[in-house]
N, C-alpha and C positions, 0 to 999 in steps of 0.2 A: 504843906498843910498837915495839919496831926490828925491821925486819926481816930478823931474823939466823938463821938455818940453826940449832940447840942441839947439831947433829954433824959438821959440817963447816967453818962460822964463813962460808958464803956471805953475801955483802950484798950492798947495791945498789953497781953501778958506773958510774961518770961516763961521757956518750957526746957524741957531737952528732948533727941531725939537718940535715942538707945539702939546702939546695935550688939546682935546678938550671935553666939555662935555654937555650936552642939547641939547636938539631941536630946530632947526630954527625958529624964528620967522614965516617965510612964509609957514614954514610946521605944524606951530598949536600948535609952544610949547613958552616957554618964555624965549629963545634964547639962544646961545651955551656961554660957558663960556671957558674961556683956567684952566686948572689946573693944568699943569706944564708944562716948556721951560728947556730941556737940550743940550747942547752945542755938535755940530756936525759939519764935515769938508765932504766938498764936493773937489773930489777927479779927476782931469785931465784923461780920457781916454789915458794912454801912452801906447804904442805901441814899441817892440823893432825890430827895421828897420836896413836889410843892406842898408847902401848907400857910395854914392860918395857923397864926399865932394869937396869942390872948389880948394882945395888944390891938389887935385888928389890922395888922400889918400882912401882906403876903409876901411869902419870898422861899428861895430855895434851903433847905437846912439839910445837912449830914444827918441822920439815924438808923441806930442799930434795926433790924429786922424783927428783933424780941420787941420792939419800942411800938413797932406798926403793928405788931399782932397783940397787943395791949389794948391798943386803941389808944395810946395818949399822941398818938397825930392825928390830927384834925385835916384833911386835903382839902384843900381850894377848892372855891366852886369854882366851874367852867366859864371860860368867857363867851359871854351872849356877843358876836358881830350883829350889825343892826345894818341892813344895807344903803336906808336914807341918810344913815347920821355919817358912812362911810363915802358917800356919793358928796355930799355936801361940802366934806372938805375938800 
């Protein structure tokens, strides 16, 4: 399953992760050098949400955590059990 945002199209993006070696300049040494870059992916916060959709559909979707602090998810209302209607069957 890709990890894709279903309302925003967030993914994952390319990074690197930098390592370093020496001392600061400003703290007394003869400055930091890199001595290796390997290739790393920074990863969407997704969230698996019930909601309503616009269609009037309920169901579970993927979304970013930026997407629910927006407010463009809409969460399902709670289901009401009813205990005549559940006796009955």
């Amino acid at each position: 399953m890709a990890r894709i945002c279903e309302l925003t199209g967030k993914r994952p993006i390319k990074g690197s992760h930098i390592w370093r070696s020496g001392k600061a300049k400003k703290k007394g040494g003869i400055g930091t050098h890199v001595t290796a870059i390997t290739k790393r992916r920074f990863f969407p916060n997704l969230q698996r949400v019930k909601a309503l959709l616009p269609s009037g559909e309920v169901r579970y979707i993927r979304v970013a955590v930026s997407a629910i602090k927006k407010g463009l998810v809409v969460k399902a209302p709670k289901r009401i059990w009813k205990k005549e209607a559940a006796a009955a069957k």
